[in-house]
Backbone bond lengths (Angstrom), bond angles and torsions (degrees), N, CA, C in turn:
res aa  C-N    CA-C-N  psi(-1)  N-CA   C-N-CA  omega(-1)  CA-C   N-CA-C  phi
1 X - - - 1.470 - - 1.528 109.25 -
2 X 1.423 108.58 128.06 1.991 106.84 172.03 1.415 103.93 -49.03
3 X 0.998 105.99 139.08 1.330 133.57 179.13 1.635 102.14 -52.47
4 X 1.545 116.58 -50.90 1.544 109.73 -178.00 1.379 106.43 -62.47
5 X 1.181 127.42 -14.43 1.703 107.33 -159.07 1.971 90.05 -96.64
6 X 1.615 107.11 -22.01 1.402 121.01 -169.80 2.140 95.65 -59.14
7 X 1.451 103.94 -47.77 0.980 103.66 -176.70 1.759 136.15 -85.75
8 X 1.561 102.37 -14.55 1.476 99.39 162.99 1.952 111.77 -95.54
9 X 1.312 110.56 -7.43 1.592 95.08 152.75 1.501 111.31 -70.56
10 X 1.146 138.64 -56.99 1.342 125.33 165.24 1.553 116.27 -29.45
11 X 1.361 111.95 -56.93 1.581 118.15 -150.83 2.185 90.99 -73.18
12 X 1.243 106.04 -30.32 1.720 101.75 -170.83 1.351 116.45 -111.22
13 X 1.512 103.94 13.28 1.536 126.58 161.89 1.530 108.36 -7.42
14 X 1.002 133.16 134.80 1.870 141.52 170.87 1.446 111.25 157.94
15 X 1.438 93.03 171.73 1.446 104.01 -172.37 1.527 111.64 -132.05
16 X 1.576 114.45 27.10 0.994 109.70 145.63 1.516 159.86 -109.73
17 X 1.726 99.17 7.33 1.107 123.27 159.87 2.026 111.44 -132.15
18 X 1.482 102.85 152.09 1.153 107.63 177.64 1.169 106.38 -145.52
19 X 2.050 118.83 136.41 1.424 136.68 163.95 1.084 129.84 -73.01
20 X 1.920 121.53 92.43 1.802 103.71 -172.08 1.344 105.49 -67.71
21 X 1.348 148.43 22.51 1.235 150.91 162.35 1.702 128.10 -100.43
22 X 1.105 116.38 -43.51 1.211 120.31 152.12 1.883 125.19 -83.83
23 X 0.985 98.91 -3.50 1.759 112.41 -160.35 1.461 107.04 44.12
24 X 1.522 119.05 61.26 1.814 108.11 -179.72 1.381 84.95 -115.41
25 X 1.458 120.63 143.83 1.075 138.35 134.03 1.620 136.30 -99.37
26 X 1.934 88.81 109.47 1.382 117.41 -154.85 1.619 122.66 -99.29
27 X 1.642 135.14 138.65 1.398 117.90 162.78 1.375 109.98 -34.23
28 X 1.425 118.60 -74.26 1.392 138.00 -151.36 1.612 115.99 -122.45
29 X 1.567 97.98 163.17 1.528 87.71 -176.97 1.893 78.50 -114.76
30 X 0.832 138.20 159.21 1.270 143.93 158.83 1.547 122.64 -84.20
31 X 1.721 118.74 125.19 1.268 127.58 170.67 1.552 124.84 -50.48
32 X 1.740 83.36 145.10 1.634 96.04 -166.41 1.748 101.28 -105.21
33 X 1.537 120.65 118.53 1.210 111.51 -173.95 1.540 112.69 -93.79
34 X 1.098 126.98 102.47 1.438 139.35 172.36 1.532 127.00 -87.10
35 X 1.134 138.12 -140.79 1.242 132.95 130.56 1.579 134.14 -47.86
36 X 1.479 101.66 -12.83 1.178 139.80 -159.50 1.560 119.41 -160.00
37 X 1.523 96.18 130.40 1.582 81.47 -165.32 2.203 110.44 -105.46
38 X 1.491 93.28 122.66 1.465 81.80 -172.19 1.614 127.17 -87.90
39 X 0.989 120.67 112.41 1.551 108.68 -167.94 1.638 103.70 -64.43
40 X 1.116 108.36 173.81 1.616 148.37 -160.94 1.575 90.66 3.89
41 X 1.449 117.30 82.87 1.315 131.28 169.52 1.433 107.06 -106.80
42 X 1.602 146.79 -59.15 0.899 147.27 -114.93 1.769 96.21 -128.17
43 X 1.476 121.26 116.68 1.497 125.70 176.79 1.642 98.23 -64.44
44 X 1.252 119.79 125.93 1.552 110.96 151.53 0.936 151.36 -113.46
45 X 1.826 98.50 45.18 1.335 104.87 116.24 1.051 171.84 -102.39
46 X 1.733 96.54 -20.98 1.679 125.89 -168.56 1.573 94.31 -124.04
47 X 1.387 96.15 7.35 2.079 91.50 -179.23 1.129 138.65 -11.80
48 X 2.177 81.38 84.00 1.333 115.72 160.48 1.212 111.22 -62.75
49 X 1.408 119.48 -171.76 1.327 125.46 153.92 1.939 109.33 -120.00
50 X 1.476 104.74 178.04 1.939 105.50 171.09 1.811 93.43 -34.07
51 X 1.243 100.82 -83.57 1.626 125.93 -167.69 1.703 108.42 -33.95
52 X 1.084 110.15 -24.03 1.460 114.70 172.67 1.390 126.40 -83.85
53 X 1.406 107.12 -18.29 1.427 122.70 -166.22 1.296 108.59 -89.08
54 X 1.764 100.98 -53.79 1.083 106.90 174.77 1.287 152.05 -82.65
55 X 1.455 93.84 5.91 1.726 114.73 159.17 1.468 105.65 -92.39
56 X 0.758 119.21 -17.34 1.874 112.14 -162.34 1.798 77.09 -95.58
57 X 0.795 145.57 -14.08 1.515 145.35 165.31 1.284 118.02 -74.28
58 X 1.792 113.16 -50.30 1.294 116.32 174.69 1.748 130.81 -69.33
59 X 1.694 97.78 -40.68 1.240 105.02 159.25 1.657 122.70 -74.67
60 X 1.154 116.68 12.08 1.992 106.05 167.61 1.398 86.79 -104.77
61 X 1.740 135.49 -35.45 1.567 126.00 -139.63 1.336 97.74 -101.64
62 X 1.629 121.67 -29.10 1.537 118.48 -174.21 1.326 115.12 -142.16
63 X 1.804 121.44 32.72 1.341 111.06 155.24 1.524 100.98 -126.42
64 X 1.719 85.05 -155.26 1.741 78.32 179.36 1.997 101.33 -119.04
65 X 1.020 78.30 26.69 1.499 89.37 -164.16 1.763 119.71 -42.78
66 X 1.415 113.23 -39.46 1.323 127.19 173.02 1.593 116.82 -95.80
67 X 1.421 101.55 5.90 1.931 108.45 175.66 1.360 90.62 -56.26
68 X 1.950 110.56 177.65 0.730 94.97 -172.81 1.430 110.51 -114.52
69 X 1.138 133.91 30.98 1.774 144.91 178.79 1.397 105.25 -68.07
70 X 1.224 110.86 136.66 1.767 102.34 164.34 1.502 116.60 -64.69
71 X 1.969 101.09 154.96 1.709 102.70 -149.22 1.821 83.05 -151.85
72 X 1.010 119.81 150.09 1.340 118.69 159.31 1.807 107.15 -117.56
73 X 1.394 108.25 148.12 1.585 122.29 -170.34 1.497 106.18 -133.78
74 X 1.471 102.65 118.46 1.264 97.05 154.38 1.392 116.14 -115.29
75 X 1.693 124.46 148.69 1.205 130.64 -165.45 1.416 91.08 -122.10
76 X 1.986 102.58 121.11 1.604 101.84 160.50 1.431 104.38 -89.13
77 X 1.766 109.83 149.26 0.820 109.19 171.97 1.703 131.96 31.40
78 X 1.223 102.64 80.79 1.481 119.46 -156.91 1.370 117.06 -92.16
79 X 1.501 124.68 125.49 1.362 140.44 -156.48 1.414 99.35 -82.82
80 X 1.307 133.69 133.20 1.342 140.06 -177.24 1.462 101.23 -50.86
81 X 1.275 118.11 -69.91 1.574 123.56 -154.03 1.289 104.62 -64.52
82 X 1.708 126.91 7.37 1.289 118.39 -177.81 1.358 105.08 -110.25
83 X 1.591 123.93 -41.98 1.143 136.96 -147.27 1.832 103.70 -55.84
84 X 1.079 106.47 -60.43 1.731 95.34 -177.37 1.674 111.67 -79.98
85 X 1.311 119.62 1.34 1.648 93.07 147.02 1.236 110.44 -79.70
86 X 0.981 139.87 -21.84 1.811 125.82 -173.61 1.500 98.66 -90.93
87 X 0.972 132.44 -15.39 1.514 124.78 -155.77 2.044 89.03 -116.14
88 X 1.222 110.03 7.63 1.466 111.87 167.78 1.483 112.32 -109.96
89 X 1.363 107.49 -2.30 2.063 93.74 -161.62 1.871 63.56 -99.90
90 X 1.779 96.53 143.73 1.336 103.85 160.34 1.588 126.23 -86.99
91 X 1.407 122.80 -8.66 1.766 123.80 164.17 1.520 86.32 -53.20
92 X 1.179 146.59 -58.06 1.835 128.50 -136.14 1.463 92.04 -81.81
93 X 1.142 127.84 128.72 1.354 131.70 116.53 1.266 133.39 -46.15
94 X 1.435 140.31 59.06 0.938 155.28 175.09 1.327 150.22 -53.45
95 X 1.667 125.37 104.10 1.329 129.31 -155.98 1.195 104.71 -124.54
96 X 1.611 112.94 127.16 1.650 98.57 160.62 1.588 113.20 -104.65
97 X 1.387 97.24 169.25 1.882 93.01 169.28 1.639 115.78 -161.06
98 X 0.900 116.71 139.53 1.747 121.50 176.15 1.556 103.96 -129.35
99 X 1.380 100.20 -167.92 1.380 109.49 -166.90 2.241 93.21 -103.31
100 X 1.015 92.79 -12.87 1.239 93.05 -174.85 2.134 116.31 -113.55
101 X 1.190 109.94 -153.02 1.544 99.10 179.67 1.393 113.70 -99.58
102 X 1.751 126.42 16.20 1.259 110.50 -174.03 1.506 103.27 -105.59
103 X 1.356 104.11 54.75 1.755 98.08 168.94 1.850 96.20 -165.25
104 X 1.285 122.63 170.43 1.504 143.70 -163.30 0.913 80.08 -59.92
105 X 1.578 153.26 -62.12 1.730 140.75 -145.21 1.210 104.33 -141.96
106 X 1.725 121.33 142.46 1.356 114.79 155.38 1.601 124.41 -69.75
107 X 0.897 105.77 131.78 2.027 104.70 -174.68 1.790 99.39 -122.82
108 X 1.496 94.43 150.63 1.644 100.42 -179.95 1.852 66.13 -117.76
109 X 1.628 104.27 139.85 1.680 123.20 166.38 1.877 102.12 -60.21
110 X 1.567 105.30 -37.84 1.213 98.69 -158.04 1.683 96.38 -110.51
111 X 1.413 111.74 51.95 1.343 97.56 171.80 1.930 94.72 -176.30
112 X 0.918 139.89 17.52 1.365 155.54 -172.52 1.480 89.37 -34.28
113 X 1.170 93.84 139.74 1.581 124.87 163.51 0.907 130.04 -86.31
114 X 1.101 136.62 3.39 1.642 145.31 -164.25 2.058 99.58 -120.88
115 X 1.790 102.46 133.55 1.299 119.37 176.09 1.572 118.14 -39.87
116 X 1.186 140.23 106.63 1.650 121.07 161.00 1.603 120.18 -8.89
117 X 0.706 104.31 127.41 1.752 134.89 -178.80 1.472 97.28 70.80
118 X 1.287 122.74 65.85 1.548 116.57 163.91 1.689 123.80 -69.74
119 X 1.093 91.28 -47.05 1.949 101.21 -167.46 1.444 117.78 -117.33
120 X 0.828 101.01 156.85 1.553 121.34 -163.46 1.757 88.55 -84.30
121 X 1.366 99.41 -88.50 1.682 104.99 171.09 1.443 114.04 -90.39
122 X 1.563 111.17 172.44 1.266 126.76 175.30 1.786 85.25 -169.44
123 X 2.230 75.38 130.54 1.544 93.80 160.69 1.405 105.18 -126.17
124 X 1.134 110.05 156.82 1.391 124.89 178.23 1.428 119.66 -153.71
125 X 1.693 124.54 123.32 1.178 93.94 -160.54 1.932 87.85 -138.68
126 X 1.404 127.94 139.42 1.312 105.00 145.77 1.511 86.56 83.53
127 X 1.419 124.83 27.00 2.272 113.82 178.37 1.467 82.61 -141.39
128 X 1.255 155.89 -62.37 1.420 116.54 -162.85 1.249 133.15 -38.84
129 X 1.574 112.80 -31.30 1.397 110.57 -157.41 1.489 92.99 -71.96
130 X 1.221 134.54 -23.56 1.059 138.45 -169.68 1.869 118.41 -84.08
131 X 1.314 120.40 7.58 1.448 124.87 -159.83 1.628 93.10 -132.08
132 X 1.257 118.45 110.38 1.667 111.75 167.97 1.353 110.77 -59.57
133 X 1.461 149.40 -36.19 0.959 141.00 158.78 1.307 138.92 -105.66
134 X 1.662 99.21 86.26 1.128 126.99 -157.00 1.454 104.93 -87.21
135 X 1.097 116.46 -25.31 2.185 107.54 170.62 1.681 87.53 -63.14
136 X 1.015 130.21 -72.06 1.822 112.20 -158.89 1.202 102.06 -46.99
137 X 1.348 133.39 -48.28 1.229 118.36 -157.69 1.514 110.79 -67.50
138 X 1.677 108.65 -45.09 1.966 102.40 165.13 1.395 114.59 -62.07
139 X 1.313 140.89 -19.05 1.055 141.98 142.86 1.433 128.80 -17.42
140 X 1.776 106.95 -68.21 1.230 131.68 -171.66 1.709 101.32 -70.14
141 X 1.442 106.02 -49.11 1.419 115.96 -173.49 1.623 106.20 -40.56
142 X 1.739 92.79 -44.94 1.904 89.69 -155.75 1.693 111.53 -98.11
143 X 1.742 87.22 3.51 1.524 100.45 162.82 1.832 109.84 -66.89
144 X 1.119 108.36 -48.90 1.771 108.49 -148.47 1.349 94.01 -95.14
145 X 1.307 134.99 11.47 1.776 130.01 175.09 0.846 90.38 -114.28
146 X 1.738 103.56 138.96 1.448 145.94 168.01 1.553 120.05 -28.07
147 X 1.128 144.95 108.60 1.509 121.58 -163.61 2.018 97.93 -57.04
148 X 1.117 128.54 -27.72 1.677 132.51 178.19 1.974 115.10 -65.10
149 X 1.449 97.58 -10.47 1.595 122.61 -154.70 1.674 89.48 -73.68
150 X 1.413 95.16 -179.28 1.997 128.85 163.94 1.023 99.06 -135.53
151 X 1.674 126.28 151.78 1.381 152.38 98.29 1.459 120.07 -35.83
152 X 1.245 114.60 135.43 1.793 121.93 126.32 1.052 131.95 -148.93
153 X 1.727 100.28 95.49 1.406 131.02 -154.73 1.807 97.40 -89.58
154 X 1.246 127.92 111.17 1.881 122.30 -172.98 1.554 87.30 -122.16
155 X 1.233 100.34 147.80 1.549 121.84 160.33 1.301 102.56 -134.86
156 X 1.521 121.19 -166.54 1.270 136.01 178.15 1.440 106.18 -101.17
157 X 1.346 125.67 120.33 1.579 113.22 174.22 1.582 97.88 -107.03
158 X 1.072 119.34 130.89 1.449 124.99 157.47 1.677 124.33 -150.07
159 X 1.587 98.48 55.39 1.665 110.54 160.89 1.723 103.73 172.53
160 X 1.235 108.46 165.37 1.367 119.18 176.23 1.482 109.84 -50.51
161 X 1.300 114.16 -72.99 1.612 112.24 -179.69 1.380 120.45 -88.82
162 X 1.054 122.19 136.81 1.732 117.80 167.70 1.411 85.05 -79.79
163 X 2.161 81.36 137.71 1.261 114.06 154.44 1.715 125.60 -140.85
164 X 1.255 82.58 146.64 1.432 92.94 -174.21 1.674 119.83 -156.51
165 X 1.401 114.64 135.54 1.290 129.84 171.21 1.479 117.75 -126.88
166 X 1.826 99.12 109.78 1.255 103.57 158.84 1.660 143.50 -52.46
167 X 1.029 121.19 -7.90 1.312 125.43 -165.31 1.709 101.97 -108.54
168 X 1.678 113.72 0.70 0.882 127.76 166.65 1.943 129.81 -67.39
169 X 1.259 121.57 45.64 1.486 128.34 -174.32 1.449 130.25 -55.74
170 X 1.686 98.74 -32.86 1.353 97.89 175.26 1.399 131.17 -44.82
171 X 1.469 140.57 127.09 1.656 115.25 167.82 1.048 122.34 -56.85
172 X 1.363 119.37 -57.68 1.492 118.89 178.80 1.850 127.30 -43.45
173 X 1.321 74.70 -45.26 1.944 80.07 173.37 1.834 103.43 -69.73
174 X 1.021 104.13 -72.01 1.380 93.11 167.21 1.260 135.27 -8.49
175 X 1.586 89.08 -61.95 1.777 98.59 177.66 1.592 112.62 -66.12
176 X 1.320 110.11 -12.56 1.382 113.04 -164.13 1.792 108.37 -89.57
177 X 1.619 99.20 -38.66 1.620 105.39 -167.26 1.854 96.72 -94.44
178 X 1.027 112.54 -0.27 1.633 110.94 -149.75 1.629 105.26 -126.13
179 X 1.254 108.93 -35.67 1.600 116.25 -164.05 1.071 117.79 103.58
180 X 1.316 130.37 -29.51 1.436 115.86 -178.28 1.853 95.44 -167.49
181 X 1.516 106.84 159.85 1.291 110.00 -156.42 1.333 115.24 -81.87
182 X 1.123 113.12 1.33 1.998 113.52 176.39 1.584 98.28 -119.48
183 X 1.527 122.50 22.17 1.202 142.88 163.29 1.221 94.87 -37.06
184 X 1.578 136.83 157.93 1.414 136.61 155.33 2.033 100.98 -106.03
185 X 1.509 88.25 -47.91 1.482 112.30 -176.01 1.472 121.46 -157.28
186 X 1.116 127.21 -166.85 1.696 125.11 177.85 1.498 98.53 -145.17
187 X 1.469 101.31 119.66 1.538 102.28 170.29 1.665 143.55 -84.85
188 X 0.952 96.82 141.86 1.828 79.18 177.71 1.549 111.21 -106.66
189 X 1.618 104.20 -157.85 1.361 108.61 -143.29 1.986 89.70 -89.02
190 X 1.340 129.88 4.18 1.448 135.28 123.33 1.545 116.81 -34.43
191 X 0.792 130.47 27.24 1.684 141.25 -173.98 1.720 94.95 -95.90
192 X 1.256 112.71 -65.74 1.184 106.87 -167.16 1.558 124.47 -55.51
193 X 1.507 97.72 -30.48 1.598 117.41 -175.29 1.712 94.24 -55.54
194 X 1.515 115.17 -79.51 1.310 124.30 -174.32 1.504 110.22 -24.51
195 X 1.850 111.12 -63.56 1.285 97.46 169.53 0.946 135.26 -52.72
196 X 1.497 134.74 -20.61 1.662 109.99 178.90 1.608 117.99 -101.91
197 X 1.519 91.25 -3.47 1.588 92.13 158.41 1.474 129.23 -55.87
198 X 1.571 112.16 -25.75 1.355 110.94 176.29 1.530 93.78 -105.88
199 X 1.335 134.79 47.09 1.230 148.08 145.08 1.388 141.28 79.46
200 X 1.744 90.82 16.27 1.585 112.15 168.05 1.495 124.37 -68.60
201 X 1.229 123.71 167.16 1.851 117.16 168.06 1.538 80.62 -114.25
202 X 1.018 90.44 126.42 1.755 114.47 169.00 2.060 121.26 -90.52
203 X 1.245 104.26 121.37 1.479 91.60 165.57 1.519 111.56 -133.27
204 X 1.542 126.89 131.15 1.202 132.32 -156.67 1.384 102.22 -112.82
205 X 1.385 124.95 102.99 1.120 161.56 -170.91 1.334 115.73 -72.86
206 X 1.307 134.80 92.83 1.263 126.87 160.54 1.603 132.27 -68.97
207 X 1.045 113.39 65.81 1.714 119.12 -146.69 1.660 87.57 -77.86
208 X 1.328 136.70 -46.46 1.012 110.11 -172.55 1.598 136.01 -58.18
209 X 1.248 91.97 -17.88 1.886 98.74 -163.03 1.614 95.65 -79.33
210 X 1.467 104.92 -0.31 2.276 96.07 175.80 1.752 102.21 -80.33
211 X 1.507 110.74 -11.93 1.849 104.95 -178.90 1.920 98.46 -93.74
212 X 1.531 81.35 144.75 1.766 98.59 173.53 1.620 95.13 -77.91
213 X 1.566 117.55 172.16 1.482 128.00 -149.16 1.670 83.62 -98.38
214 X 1.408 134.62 -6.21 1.569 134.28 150.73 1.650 124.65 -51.11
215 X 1.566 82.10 -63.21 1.545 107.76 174.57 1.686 106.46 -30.81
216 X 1.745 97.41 -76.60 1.628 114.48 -157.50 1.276 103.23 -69.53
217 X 1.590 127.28 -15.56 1.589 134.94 159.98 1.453 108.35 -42.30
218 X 1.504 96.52 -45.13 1.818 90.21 -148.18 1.558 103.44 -106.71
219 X 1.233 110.37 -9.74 1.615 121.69 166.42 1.701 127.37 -69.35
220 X 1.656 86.98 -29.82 2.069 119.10 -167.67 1.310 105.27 70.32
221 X 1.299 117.61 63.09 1.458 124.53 176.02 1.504 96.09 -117.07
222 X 1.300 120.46 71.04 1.110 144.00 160.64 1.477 127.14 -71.87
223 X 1.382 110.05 -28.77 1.338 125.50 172.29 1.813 108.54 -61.93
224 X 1.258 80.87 126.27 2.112 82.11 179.57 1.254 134.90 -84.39
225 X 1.804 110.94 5.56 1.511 114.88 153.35 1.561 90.62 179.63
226 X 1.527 76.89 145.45 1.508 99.31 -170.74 1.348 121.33 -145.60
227 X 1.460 132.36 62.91 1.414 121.04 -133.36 1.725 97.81 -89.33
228 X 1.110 113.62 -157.92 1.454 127.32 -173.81 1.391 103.99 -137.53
229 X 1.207 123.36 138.62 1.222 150.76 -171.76 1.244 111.40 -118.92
230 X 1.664 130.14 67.04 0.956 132.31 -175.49 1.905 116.44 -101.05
231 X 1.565 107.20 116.41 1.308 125.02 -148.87 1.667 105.95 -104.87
232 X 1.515 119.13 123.73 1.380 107.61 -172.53 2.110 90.52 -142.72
233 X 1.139 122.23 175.12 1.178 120.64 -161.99 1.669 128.01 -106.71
234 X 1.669 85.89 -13.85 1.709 104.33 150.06 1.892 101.46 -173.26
C-alpha cells in the first residue's frame, strides 16, 4: 500500500464510517461541494465518492464480474479509486478509455473503434450527460458488447423528464439548467426509454433500498436514490 494512503488511514482512524473499496475504517467521509453541498460523501483516503462505493459493492455482491472465467472490460472514463482493483483481478482483460489522455486509449463515445461484439462488460458511469449526441453514443455502447455481455451505463437522474437544449453554450447557464457547467442536459427517469432505443433491455435496480439505514450510515450512502442501470442485449 502507498505509503500516503498508509498514513491518512491512520491520520482518519474511526469506526464510524467504512470504505468497501479501500477497506479503511474512517471517522468521516468528507463533503462534496457541488451546487449543493453533500455531507460525508468523499473517502479520505482513496476518494471515492457514494456512487463509487456503491458499485464497487454491487459489482462484487451481484455480478460476476470478479468470477473467475476470462471477461473483457471496458472502463469509460475511469474513476481512480477503482482502476487498480479491476486492473488487479487477473479474469478482466482490462481497458480504460476517455475522450481525453487520462486513460489506456483515446475513445470518441460516439464513434468507438473497437469491432462489434468486443466486450464482455462495459461500465460507464457519469459521461452522457456530457456528449450532445448521446443516442450514438448508446448506440455505439450496445454496438461493441458481446450479445452474452452487461452494461452499467449510470448518469445522474434528477427529474421526471430529461431535458436538454443544445443551443445552450453558456457555462453558467448550463450550470444553472443542467447541474454543472459541461452539463449537456439532465436526465430523467425517461433514461431507461432512451436506452433501449439504442437497443439494450434495461433493468433499473434499486440497489440501495437492500442496506439497513446503519448500513448506508456507515458506507455514506446518503444519497436518496440511486438506481442501477443494469444493461444486457435481450
Amino acid at each position: 500500500m502507498p505509503i500516503v494512503k498508509t498514513l491518512k488511514k491512520s491520520l482518519y482512524f474511526g469506526t464510524q464510517h467504512h470504505c468497501p473499496i479501500c477497506q479503511s475504517n474512517v471517522r468521516l467521509f468528507k463533503p462534496m461541494h457541488t451546487t449543493q453541498i453533500r455531507l460525508n460523501a468523499i473517502c479520505p483516503v482513496c476518494s471515492s465518492l457514494e456512487r463509487h462505493r456503491m458499485m464497487w459493492l454491487f459489482f462484487k455482491q451481484k455480478t460476476d464480474l470478479f468470477a473467475a472465467h476470462a471477461k473483457k472490460m471496458l472502463h469509460i472514463a475511469p474513476e481512480e479509486c477503482l482502476v487498480d482493483k479491476f486492473a488487479q483481478c487477473e479474469s478482466i482483460d482490462y481497458l480504460t478509455a476517455d475522450l481525453n489522455n487520462s486513460a489506456m486509449v483515446k475513445m470518441d463515445l460516439t464513434d468507438i473503434q473497437y469491432p462489434d461484439n468486443s466486450f464482455d462488460i462495459i461500465y460507464c458511469s457519469h459521461v452522457l450527460e456530457h456528449i450532445p449526441d448521446d443516442a450514438q453514443a448508446m448506440r455505439e455502447l450496445s454496438r461493441v458488447l458481446k450479445p452474452e455481455g452487461w452494461a452499467v451505463i449510470q448518469v445522474p437522474i434528477l427529474r421526471e423528464q430529461t431535458y436538454e437544449d443544445l443551443s445552450i453554450t453558456d457555462p453558467q447557464q448550463r450550470e444553472q439548467l443542467f447541474g454543472q457547467s459541461d452539463h449537456v442536459r439532465v436526465y430523467g427517469l425517461d433514461y431507461k426509454e432512451r436506452l433501449e432505443k439504442a437497443g439494450f433491455c434495461v433493468s433499473v435496480m434499486p440497489y440501495l433500498q437492500e442496506f439497513t439505514s446503519e448500513e448506508r450510515k456507515r458506507f455514506g450512502f446518503d444519497i436518496e436514490k440511486d438506481d442501477i442501470y443494469f444493461c444486457t442485449l435481450h
